[in-house]
TIMI-2910 file (N, C-alpha, C, CB; in pm, 1 decimal, decimal comma, always signed):
<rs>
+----------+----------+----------+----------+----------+----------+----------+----------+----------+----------+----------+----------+------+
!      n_x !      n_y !      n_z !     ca_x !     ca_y !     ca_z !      c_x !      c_y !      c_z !     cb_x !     cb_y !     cb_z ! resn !
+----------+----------+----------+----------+----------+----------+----------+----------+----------+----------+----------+----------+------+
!    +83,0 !   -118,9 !     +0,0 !     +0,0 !     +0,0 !     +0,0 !    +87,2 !   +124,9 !     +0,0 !    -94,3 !     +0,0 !   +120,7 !  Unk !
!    +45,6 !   +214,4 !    -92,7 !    +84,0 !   +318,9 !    -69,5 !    +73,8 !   +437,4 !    +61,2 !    +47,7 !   +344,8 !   -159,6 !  Unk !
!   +128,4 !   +534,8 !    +87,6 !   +129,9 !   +635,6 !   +181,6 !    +97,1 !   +774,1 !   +111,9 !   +265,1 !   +635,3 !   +252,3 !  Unk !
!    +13,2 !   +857,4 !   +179,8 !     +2,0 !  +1024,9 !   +115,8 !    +79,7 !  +1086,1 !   +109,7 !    -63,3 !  +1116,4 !   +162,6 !  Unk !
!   +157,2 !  +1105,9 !    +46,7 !   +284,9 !  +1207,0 !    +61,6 !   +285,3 !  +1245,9 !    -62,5 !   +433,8 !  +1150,9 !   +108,4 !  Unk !
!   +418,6 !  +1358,3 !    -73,0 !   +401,6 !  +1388,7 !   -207,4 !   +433,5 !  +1356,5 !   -349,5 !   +425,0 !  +1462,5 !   -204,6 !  Unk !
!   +542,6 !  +1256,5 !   -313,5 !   +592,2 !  +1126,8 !   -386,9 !   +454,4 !  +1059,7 !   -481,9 !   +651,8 !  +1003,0 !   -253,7 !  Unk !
!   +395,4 !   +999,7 !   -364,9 !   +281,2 !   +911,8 !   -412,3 !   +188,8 !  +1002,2 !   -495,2 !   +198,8 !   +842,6 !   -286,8 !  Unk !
!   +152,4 !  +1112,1 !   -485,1 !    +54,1 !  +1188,8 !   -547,1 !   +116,8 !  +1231,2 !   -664,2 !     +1,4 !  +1299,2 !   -466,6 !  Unk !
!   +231,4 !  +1272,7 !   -708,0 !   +291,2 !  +1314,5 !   -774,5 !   +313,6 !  +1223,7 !   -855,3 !   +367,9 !  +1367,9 !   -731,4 !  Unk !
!   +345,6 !  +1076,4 !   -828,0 !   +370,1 !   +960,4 !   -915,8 !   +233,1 !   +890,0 !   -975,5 !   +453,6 !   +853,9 !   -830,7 !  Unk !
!   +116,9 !   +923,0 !   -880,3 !    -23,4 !   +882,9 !   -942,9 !    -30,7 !   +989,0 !  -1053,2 !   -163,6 !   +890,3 !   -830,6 !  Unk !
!    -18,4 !  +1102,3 !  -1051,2 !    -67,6 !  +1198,4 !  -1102,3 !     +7,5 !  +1193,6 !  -1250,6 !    -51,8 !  +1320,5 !  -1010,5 !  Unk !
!   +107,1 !  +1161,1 !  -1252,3 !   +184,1 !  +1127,4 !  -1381,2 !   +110,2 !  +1022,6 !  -1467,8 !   +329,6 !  +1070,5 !  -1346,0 !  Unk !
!   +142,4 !   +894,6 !  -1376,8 !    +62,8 !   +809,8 !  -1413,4 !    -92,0 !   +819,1 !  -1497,0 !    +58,0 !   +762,4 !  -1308,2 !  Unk !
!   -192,3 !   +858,8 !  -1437,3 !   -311,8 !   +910,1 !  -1489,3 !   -250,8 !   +991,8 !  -1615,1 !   -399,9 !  +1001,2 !  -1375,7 !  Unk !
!   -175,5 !  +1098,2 !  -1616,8 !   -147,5 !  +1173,6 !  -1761,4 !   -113,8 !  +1086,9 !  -1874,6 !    -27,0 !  +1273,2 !  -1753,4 !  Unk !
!    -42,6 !   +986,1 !  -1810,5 !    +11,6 !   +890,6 !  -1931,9 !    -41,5 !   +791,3 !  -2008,6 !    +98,5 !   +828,3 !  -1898,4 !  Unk !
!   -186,1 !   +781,4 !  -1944,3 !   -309,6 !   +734,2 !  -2002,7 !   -336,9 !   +804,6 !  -2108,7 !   -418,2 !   +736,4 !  -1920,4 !  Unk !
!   -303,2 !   +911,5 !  -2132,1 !   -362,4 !  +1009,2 !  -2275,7 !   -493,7 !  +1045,0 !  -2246,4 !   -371,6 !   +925,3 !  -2435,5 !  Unk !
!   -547,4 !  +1042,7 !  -2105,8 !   -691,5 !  +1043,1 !  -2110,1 !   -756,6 !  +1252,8 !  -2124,0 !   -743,4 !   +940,0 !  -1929,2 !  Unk !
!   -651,2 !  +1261,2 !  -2093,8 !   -625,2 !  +1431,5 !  -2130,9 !   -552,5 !  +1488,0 !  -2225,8 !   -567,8 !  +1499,1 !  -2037,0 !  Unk !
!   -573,8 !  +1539,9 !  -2334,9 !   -500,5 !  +1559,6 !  -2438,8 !   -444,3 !  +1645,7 !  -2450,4 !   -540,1 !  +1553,4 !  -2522,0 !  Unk !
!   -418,8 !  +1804,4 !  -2332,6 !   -325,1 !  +1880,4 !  -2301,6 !   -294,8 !  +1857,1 !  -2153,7 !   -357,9 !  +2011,6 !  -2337,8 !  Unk !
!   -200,7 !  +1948,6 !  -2096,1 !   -185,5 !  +1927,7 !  -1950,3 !    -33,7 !  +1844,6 !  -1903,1 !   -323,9 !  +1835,9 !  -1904,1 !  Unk !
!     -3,5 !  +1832,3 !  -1801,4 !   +153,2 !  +1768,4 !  -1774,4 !   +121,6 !  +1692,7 !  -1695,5 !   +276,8 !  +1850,2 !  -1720,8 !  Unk !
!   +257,6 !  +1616,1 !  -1616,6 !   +262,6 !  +1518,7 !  -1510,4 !   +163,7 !  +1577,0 !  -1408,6 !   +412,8 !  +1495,9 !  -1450,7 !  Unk !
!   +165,5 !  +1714,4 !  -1381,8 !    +94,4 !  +1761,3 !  -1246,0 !    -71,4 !  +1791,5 !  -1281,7 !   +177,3 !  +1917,6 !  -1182,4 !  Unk !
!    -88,2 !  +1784,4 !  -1381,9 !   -245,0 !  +1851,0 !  -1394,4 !   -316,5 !  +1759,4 !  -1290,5 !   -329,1 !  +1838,2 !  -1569,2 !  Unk !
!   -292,2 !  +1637,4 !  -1237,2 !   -374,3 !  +1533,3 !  -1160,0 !   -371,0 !  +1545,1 !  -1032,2 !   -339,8 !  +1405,2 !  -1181,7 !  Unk !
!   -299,5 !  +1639,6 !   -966,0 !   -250,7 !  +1631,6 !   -853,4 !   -377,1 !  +1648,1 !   -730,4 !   -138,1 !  +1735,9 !   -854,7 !  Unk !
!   -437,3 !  +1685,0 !   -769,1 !   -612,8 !  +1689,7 !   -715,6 !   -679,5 !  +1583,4 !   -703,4 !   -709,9 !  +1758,3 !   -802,2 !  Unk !
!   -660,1 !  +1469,4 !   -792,6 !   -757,3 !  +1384,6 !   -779,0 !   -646,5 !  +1301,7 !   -736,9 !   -858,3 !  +1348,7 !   -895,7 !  Unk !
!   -558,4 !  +1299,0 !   -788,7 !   -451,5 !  +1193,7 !   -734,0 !   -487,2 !  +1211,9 !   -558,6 !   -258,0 !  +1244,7 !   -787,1 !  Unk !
!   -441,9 !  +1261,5 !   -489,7 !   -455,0 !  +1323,2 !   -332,1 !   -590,6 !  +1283,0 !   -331,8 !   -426,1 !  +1504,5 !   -294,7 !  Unk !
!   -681,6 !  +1277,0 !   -360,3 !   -841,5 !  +1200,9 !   -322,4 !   -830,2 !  +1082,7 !   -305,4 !   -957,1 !  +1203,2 !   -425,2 !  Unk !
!   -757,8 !  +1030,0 !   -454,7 !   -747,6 !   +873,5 !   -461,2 !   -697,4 !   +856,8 !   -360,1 !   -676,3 !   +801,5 !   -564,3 !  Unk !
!   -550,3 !   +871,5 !   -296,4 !   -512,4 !   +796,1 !   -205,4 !   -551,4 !   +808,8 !    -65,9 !   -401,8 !   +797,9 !   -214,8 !  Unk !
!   -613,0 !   +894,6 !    -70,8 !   -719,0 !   +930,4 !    +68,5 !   -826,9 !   +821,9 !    +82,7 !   -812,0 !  +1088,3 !    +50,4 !  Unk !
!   -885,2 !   +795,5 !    -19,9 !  -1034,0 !   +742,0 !    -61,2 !   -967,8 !   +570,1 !    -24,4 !  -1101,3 !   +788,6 !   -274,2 !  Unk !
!   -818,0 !   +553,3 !    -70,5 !   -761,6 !   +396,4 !    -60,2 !   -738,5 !   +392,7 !    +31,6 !   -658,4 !   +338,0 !   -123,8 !  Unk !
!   -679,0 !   +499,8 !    +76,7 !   -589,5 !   +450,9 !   +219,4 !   -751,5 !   +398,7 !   +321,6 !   -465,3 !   +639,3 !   +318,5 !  Unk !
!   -831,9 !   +473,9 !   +303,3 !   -996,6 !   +473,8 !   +412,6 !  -1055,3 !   +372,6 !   +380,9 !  -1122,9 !   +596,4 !   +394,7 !  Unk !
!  -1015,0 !   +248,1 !   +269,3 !  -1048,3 !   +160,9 !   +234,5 !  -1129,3 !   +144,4 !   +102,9 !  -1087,0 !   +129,3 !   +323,7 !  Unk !
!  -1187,5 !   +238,9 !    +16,6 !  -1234,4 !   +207,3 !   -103,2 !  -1193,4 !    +93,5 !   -174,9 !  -1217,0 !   +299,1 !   -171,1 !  Unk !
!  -1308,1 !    +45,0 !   -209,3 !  -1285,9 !    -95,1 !   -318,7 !  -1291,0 !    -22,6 !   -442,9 !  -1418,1 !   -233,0 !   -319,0 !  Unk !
!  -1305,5 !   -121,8 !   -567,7 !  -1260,2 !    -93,4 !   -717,2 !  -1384,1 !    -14,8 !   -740,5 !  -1232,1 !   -233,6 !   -830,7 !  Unk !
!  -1504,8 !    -59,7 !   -691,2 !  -1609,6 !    +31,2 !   -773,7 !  -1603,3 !   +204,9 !   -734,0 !  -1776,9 !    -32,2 !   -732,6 !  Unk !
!  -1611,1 !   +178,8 !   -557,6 !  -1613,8 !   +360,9 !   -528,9 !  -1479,9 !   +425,6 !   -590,8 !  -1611,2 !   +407,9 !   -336,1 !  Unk !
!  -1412,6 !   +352,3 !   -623,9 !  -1234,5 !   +437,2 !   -697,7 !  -1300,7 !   +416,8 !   -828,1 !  -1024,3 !   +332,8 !   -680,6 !  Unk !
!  -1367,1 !   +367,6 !   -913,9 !  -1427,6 !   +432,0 !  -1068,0 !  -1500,8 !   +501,1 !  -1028,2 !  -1499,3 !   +351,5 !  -1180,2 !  Unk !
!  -1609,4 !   +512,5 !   -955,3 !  -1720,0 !   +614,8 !   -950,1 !  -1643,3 !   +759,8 !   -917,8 !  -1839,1 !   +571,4 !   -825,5 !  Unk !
!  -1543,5 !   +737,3 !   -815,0 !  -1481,4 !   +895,4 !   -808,4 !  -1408,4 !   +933,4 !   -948,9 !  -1354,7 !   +911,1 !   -675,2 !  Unk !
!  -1344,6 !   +871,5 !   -989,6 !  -1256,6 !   +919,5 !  -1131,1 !  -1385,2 !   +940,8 !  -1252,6 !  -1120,7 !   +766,8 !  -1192,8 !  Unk !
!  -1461,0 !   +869,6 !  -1224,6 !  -1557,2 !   +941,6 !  -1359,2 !  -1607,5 !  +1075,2 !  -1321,7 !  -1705,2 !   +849,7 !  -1402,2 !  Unk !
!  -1666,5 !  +1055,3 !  -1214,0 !  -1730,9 !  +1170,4 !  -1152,5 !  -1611,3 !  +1332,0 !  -1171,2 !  -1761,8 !  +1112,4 !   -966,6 !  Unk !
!  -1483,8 !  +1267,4 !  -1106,1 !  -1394,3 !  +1361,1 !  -1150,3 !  -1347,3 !  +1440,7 !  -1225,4 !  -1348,4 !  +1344,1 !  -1150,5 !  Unk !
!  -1337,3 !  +1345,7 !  -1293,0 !  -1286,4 !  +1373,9 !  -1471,2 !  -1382,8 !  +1446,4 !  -1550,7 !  -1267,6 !  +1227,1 !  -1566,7 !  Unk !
!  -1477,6 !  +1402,9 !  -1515,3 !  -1605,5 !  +1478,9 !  -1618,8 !  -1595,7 !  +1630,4 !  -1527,4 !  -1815,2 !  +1377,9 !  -1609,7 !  Unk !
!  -1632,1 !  +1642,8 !  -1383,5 !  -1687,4 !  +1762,8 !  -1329,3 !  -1579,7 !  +1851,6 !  -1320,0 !  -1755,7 !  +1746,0 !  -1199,6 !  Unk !
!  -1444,0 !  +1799,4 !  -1274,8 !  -1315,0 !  +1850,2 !  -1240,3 !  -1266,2 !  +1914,3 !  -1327,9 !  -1229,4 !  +1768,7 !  -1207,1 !  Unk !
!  -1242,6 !  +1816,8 !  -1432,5 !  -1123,3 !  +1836,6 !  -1615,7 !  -1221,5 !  +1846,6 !  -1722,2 !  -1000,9 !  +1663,6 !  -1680,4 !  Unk !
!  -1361,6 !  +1837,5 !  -1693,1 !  -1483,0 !  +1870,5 !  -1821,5 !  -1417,1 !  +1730,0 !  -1926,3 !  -1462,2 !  +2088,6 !  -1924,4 !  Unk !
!  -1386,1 !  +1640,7 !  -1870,9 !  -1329,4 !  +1558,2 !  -1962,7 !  -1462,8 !  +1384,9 !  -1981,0 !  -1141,0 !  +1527,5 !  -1883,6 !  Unk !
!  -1463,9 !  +1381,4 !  -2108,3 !  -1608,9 !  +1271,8 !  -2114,3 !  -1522,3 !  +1165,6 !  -2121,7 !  -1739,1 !  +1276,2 !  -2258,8 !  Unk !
!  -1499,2 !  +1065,1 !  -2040,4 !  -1425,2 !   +908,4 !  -2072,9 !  -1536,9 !   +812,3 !  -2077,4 !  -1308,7 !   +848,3 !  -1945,4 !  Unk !
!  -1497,5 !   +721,0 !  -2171,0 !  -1593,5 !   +597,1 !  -2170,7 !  -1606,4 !   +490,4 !  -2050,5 !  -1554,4 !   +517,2 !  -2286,0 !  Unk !
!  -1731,4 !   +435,1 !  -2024,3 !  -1686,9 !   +354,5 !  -1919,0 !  -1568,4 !   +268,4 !  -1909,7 !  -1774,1 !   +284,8 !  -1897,5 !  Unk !
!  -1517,9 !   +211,4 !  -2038,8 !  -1438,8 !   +137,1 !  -2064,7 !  -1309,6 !   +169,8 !  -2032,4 !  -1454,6 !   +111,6 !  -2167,8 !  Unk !
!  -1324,5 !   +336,1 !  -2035,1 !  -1131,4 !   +385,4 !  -1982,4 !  -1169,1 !   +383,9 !  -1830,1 !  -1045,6 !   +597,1 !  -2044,1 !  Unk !
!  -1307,6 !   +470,0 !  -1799,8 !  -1255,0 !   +436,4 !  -1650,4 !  -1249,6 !   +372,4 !  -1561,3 !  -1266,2 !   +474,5 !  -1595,2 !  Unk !
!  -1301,2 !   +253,1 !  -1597,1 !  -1284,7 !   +103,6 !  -1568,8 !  -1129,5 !    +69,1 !  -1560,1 !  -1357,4 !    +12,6 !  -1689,2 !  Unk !
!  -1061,6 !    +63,8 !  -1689,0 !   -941,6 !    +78,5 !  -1678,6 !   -832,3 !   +157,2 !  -1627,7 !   -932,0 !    +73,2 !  -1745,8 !  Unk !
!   -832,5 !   +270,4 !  -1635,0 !   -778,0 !   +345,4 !  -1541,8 !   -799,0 !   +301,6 !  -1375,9 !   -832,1 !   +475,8 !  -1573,8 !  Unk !
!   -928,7 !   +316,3 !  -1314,9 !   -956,7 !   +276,3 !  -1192,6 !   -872,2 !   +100,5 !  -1161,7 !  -1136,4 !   +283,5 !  -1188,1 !  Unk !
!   -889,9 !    +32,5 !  -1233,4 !   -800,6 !   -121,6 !  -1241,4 !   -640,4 !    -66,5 !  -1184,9 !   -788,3 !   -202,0 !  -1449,0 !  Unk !
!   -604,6 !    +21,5 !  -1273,7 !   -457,8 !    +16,9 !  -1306,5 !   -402,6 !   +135,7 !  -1158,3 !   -422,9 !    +87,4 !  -1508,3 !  Unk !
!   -482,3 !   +199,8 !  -1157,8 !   -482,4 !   +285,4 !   -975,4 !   -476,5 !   +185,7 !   -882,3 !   -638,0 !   +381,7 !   -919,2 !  Unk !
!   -587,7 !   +111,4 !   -893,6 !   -675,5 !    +41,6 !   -768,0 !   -471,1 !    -94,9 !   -739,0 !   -924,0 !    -88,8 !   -865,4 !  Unk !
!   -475,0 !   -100,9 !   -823,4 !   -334,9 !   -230,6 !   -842,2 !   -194,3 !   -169,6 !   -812,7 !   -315,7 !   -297,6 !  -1024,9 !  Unk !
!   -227,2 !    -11,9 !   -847,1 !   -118,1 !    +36,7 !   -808,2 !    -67,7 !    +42,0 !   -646,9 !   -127,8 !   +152,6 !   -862,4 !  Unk !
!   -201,9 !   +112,2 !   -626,1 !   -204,2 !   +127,9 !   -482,5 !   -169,4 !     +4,5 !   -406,2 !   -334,6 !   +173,5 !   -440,7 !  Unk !
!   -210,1 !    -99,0 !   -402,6 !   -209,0 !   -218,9 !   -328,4 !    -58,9 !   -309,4 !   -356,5 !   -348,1 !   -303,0 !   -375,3 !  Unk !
!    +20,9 !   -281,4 !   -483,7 !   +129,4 !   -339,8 !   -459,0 !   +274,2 !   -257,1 !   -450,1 !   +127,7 !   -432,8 !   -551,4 !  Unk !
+----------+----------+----------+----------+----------+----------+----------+----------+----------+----------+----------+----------+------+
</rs>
């Protein structure tokens, strides 16, 4: 498991960019939701409440429309991060 610090947020937050799921923006544009996520993991969220926040996010946060199918995937590839 990961820890909140700024390491971890900073390395989620990359991560998420490198999805392409934003088509401008840098390593840091995530740094907001990244810091939720690992709040939301560390308090115990399972796989579904970690997609429901990143869609919810992404759309209200970054005005950004993802298919269920990315944020399914994305949320997978967080949810796995976190835990190993």
């Amino acid at each position: 498991m990961k820890t909140l610090n700024d390491f971890s947020t900073r390395k989620l937050s990359k991560m998420i960019y490198q999805t392409n799921i934003m088509p401008s923006g840098n390593n840091t544009s995530f740094l907001k939701l990244s810091d939720h996520l690992i709040k939301r993991l560390q308090d115990g969220a399972d796989l579904e409440k970690i997609n429901r926040i990143i869609s919810s996010e992404l759309n209200s946060a970054y005005g950004l429309d993802v298919s269920k199918k990315q944020s399914r995937e994305l949320s997978e590839e967080i949810y796995s991060w976190f835990h190993n």
